[in-house]
C-alpha positions in Angstrom: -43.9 -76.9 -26.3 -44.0 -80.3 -23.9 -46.7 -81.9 -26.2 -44.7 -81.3 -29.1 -41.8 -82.4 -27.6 -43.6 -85.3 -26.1 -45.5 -85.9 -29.2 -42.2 -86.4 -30.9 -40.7 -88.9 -28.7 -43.7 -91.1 -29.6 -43.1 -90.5 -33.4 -39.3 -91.6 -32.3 -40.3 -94.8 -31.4 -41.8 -95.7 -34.7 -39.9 -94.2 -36.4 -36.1 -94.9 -35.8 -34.3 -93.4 -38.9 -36.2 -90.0 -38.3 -33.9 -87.2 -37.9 -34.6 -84.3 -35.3 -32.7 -81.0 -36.2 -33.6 -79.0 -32.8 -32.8 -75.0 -32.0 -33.0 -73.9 -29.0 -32.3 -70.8 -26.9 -29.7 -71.9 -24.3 -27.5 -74.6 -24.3 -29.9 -75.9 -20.6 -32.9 -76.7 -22.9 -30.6 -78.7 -25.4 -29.0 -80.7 -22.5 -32.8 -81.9 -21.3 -33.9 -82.6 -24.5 -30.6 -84.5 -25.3 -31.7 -86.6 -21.8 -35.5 -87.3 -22.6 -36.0 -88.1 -26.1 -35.4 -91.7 -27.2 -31.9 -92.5 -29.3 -31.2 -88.5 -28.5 -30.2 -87.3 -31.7 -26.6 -85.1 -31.5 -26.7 -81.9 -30.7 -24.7 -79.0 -31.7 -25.4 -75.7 -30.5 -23.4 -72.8 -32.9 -23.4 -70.1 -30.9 -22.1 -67.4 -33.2 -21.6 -65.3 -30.4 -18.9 -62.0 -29.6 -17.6 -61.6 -26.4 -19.3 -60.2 -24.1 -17.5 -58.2 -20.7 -19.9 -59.6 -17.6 -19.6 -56.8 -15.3 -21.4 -57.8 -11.7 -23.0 -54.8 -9.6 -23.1 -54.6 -5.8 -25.9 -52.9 -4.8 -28.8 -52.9 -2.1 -31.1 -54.8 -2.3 -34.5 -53.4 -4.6 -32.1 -50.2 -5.9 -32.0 -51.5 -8.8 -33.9 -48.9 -11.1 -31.2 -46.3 -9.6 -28.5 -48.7 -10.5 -29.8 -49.0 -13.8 -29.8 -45.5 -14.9 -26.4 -45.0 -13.4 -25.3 -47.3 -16.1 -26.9 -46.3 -19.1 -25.7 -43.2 -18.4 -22.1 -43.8 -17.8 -22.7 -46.5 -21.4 -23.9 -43.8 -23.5 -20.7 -41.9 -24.6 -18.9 -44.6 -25.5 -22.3 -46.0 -27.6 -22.1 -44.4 -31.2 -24.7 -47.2 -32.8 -26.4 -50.2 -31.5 -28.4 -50.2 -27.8 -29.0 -50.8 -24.7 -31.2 -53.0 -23.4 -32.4 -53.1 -19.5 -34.5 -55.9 -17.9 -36.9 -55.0 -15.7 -40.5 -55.2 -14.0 -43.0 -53.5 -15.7 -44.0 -51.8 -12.8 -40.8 -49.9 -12.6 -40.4 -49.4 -16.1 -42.4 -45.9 -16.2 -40.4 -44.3 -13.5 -37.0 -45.4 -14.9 -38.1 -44.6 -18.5 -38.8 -40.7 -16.8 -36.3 -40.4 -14.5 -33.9 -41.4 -18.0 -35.3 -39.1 -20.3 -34.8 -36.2 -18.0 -31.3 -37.4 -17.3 -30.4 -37.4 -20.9 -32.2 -34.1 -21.5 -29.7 -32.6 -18.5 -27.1 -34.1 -20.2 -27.9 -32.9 -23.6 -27.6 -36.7 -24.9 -29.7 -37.2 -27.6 -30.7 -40.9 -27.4 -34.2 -42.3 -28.6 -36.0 -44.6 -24.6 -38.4 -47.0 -25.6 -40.3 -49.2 -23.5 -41.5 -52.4 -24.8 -44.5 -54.3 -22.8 -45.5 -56.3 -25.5 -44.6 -58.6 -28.7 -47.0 -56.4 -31.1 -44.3 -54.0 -29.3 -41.6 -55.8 -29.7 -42.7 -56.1 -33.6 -43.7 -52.6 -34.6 -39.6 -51.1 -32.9 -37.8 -54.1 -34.3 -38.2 -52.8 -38.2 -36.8 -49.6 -36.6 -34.0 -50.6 -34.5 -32.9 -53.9 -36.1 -30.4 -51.9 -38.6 -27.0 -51.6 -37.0 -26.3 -48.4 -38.0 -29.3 -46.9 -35.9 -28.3 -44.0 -33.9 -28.0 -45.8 -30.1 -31.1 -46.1 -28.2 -32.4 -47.4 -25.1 -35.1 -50.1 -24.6 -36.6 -50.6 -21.7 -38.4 -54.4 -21.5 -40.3 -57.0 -19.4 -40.4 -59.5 -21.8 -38.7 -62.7 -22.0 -35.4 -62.5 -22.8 -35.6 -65.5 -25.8 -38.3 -63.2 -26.8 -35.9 -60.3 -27.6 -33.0 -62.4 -28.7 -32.1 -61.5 -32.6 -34.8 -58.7 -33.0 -32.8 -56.2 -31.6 -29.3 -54.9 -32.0 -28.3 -54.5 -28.9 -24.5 -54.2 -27.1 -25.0 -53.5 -24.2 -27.7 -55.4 -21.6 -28.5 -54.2 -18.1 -29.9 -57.3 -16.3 -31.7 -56.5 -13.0 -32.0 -59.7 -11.8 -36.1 -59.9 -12.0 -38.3 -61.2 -14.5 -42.1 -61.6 -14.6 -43.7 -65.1 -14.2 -47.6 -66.1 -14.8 -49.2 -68.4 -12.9 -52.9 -69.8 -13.4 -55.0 -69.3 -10.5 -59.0 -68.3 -10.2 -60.1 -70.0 -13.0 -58.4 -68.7 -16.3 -57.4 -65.7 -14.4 -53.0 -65.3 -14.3 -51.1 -63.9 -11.9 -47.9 -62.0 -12.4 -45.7 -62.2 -10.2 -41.9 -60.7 -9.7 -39.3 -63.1 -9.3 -35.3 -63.6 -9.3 -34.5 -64.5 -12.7 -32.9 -68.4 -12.8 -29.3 -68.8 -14.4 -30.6 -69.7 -17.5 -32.4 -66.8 -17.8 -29.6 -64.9 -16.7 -27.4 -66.1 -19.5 -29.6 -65.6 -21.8 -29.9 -61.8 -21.6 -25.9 -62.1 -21.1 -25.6 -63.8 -24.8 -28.2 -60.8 -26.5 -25.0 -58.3 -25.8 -23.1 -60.6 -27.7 -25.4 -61.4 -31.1 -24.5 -58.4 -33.8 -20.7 -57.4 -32.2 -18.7 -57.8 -28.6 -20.8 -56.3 -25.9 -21.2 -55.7 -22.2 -23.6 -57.5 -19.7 -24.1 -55.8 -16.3 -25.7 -57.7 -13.9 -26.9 -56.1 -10.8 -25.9 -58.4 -8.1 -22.9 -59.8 -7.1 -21.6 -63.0 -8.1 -22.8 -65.4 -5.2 -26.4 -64.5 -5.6 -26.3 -65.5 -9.6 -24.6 -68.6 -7.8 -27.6 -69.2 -5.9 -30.0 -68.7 -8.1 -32.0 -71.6 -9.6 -30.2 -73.4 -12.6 -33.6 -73.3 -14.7 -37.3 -71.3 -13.8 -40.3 -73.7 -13.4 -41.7 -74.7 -17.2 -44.9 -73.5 -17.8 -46.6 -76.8 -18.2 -45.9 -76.5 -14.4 -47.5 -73.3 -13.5 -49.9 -72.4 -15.9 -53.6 -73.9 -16.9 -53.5 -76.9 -18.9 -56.7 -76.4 -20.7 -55.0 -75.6 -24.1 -52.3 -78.8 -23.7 -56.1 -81.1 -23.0 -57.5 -79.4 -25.7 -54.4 -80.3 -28.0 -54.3 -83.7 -27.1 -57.9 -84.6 -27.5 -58.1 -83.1 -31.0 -55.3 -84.5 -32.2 -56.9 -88.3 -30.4 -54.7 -88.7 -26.9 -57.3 -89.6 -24.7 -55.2 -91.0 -21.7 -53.9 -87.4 -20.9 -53.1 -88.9 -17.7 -50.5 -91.3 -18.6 -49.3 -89.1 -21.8 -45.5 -88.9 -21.7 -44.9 -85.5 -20.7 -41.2 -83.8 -20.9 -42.0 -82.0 -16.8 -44.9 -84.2 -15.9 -47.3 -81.6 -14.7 -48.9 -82.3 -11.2 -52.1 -83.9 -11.3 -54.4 -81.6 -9.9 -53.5 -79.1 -11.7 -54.7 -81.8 -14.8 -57.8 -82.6 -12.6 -58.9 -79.0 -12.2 -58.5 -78.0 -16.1 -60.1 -81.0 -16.8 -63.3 -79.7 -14.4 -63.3 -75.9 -15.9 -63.4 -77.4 -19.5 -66.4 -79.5 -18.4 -68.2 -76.7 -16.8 -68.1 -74.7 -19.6 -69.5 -77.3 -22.1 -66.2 -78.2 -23.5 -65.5 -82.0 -22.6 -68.3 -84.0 -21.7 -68.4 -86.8 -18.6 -66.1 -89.0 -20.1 -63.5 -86.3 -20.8 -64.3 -86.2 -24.5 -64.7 -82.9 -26.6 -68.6 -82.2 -27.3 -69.9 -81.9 -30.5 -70.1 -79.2 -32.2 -68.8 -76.6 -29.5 -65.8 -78.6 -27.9 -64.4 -79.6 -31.6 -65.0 -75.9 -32.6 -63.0 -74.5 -29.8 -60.3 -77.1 -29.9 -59.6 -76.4 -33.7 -58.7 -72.8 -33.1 -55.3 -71.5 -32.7 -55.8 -69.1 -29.6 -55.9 -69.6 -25.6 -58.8 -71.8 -24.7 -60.7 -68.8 -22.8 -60.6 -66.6 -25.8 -61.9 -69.7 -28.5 -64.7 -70.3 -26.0 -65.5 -66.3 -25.8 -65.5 -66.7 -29.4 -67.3 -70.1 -30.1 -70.1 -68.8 -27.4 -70.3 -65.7 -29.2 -72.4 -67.7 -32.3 -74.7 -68.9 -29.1 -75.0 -64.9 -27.6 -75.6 -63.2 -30.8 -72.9 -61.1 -30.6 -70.2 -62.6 -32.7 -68.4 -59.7 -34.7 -68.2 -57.3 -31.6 -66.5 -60.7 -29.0 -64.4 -61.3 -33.0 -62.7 -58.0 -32.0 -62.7 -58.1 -28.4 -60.6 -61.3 -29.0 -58.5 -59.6 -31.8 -58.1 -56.6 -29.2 -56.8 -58.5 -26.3 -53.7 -60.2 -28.2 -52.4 -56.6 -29.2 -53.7 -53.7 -26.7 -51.7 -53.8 -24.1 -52.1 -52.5 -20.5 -51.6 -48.5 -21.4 -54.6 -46.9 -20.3 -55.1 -42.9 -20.2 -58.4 -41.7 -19.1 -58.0 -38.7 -19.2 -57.6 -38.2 -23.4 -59.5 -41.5 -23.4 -62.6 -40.2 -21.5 -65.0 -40.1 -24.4 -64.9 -43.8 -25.1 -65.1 -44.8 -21.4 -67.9 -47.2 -21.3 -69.3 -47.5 -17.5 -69.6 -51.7 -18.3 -66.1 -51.5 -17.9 -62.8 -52.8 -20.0 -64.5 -55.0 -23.1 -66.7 -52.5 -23.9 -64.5 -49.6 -23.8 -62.1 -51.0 -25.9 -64.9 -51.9 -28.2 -65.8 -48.3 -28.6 -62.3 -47.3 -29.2 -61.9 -50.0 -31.9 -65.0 -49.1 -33.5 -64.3 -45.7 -33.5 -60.7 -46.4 -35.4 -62.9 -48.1 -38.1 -65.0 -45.3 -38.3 -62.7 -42.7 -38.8 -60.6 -44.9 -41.4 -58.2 -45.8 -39.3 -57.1 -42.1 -39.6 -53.6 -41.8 -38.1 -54.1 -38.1 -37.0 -57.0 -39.0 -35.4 -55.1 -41.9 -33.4 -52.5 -39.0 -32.5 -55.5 -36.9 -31.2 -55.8 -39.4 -28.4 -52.8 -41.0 -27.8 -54.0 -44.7 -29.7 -50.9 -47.0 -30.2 -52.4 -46.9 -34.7 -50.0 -50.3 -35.4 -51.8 -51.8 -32.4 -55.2 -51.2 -33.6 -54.2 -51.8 -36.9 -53.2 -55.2 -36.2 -56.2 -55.7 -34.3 -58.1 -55.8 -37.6 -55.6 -57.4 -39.3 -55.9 -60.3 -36.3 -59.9 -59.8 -36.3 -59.6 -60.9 -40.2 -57.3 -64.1 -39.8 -59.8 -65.1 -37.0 -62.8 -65.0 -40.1 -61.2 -66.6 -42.1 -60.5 -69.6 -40.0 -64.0 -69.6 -39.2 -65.0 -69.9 -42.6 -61.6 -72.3 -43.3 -62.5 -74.5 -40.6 -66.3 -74.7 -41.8 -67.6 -73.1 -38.1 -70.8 -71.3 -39.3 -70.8 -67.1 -38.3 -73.2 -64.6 -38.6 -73.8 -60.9 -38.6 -74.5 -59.3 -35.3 -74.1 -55.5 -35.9 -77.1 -55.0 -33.6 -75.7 -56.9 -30.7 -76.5 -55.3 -27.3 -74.2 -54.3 -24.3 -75.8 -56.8 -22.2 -75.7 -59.8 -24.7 -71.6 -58.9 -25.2 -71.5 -58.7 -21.4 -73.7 -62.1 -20.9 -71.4 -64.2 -23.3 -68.5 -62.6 -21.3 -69.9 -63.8 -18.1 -70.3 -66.8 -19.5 -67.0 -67.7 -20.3 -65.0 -65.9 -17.5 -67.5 -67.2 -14.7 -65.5 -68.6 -12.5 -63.7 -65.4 -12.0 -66.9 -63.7 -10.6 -66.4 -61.2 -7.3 -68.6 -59.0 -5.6 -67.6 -55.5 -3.7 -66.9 -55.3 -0.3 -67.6 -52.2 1.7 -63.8 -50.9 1.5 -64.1 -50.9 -2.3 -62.5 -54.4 -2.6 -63.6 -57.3 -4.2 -63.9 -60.9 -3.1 -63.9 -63.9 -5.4 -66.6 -66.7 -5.1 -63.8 -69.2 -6.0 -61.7 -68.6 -3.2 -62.9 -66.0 -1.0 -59.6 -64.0 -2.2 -59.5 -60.2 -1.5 -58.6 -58.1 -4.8 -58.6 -54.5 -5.9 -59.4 -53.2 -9.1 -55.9 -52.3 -11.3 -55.2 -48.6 -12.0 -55.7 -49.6 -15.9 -58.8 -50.2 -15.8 -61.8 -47.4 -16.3 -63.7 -49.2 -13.5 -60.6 -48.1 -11.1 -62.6 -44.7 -10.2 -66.4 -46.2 -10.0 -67.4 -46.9 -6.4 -70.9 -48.8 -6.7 -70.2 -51.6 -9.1 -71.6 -54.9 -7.2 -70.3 -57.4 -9.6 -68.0 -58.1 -12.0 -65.9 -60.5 -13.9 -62.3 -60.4 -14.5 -59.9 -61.8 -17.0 -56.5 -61.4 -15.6 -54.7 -60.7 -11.9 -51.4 -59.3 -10.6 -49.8 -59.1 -7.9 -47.4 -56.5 -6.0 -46.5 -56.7 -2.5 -48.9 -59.5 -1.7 -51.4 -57.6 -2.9 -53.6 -58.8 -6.1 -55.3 -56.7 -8.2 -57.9 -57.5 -11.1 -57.2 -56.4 -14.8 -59.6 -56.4 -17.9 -63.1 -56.1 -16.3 -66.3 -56.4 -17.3 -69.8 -55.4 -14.8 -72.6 -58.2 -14.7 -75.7 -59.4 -13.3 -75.0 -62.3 -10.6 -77.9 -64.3 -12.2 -75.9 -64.4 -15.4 -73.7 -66.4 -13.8 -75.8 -68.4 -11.6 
């Protein structure tokens, strides 16, 4: 969003009788934007809101998921249609959605709990929940407030006071991290109660901490990896990235240190420009700079189609993993090529739904995996980026061309059962997600993603490779 804003205030000053309508999702962002852009266009924001009754919560401090079901149980009698929405870590999102479900068995309330980790998520419950005359439900989310905001008709939000926030570190690893929501934040999931009819919005903290709070969270040009905002500019001919006029100016290391990963991976060449043809090919496609390169090196690998639905797989699957009913698809090379197996088994089977029942697969998720997997082809072709058939790919080419791109996130096992990065000497554990959680004699691996809880990080989405792949 900061290079189209900033993008636009260079259009602005050539072009004075332009007119900007802008919609925003809090009356903070308007305010900035009103502030930065040259000749600020006027701004009107129509709410259309109800009331909404802002109850505050004392409680003590990290009882929130108690406090939380103590409400939606005392909001569900007087709840004929519409929801409830609670905001929470995923991390405490199973527990609560347990402990609720048995609560409302108890009290013979029949009352549909979803939890929503996702947007593919978010999409598939909101053609099932957006009509107002649903019988009242809970929902149970991590996700961005803005995010949620009109999908769902909703009355009565629970607002815990947390939200998740990435951060770029190792490479184009993230880390999650839990954090007190900022006031903007806070109102937004206040307003939600207030979109289809008048609503109630418990927060649960007392007043003074929401006045402490920060007014707005860090912007994610501030936080997260700049590769895809230097990718934007340079295909669309900004070459001074340095000096480009950004909304929240991001710091320059962070510039400096995208601008190195990009150059190591054959992206940009010494004098910051994209290379020909595999820095033009990844910049013209509309995904996260790690995924277009996985892609783009795919063609070099001979392993396109299988890293084509890898990529699909990893902007719908989730973090669910059961590996238990999931066993036969395990793959011991860990995450990419278990999900493979599972992906290429739904194909298989037609994309039987009874066989997606069998073992627990999400069958919209996977669904819209292929659906995703045939955009991406077709953007290929559109965009004139040659492909070819690889239905003989090996295991260890897939792995190779995953190594290649996720490099920088290489560790090795410690003795404990830990792993150590090379970037970093940074001490990780393997996530319970993954199906290398339970192997013990894995030397090295890549990952793709981090979190962390309680200061300590743990690595997501793992694949097992040869050091001298990476070397």
């Amino acid at each position: 969003m900061d290079i189209v804003i900033g993008l636009l205030k260079k259009v602005l000053k050539k072009r004075e009788n332009l007119r900007v309508l802008i919609s925003g999702a809090s009356p903070e962002s308007l305010d900035f934007l009103s502030v930065y852009l040259i000749a600020p266009p006027k701004i009107s924001l129509e709410a259309n809101t109800y009331p909404v009754d802002l109850h505050y919560v004392n409680i003590s401090p990290g009882n929130y998921v108690d406090t939380a079901l103590d409400v939606v149980l005392s909001s569900t009698k007087p709840l004929a249609t519409g929801g409830i929405i609670v905001f929470m870590p995923s991390r405490d999102i199973g527990r609560f959605q347990d402990q609720l479900r048995e609560s409302l068995r108890l009290a013979e309330v029949s009352m549909n709990v979803d939890a929503l980790f996702s947007v593919s998520e978010l999409l598939r419950l909101e053609s099932s929940v957006l009509d107002f005359e649903h019988p009242a439900h809970v929902i149970v989310t991590s996700l961005p407030a803005e995010l949620v905001a009109r999908r769902l008709a909703v009355t009565v939000v629970i607002d815990t006071g947390f939200e998740e926030v990435k951060y770029s570190r190792y490479g184009f690893a993230t880390v999650t991290k839990v954090e007190p929501v900022s006031q903007e934040v806070a109102n937004i999931r206040t307003r939600i109660a207030g979109l289809s009819k008048a609503g109630r919005c418990y927060r649960l903290y007392p007043q003074n901490s929401f006045e402490n709070l920060e007014k707005t969270r860090l912007p994610e040009i501030g936080r997260l990896a700049l590769d895809h905002c230097i990718l934007q500019l340079k295909s669309l001919g900004v070459d001074n990235i340095l000096h480009f006029d950004y909304p929240h100016p991001p710091p320059s290391h962070m510039l400096a240190e995208a601008i190195d990963r990009l150059a190591s991976l054959g992206v940009i060449d010494n004098e910051a420009h994209l290379t020909r043809p595999f820095g033009e090919n990844v910049a013209q496609l509309p995904l996260e700079p790690s995924h277009a390169i996985l892609l783009v090196s795919s063609l070099q690998y001979g392993c396109f189609e299988q890293i084509a639905s890898l990529v699909a797989l990893s902007l719908t699957k989730g973090d669910y993993f059961d590996h238990e009913k999931w066993l036969p698809f395990i793959a011991q090379e860990g995450d990419a090529l278990t999900w493979l197996n599972i992906y290429e088994s739904f194909l298989r089977m037609g994309r039987d739904k009874s066989w997606c029942r069998k073992y627990g697969f999400n069958e919209t998720q996977l669904s819209r995996s292929v659906n995703i997997r045939d955009q991406l082809l077709r953007i290929l072709q559109h965009r004139r980026i040659k492909i070819a058939k690889t239905e003989l790919a090996t295991s260890t080419a897939i792995r190779k061309c995953i190594a290649s791109t996720y490099r920088r996130n290489l560790a090795f096992r410690l003795p404990d059962g830990s792993y150590q990065t090379m970037s970093g000497s940074l001490i990780m554990k393997i996530h319970p997600s993954s199906v290398l959680h339970v192997q013990k004699s894995i030397d090295w691996v890549v990952f793709q993603e981090t979190t962390e809880r309680n200061g300590q990080f743990f690595i997501k989405n793992i694949t097992v490779v040869e050091k001298e792949w990476v070397d």
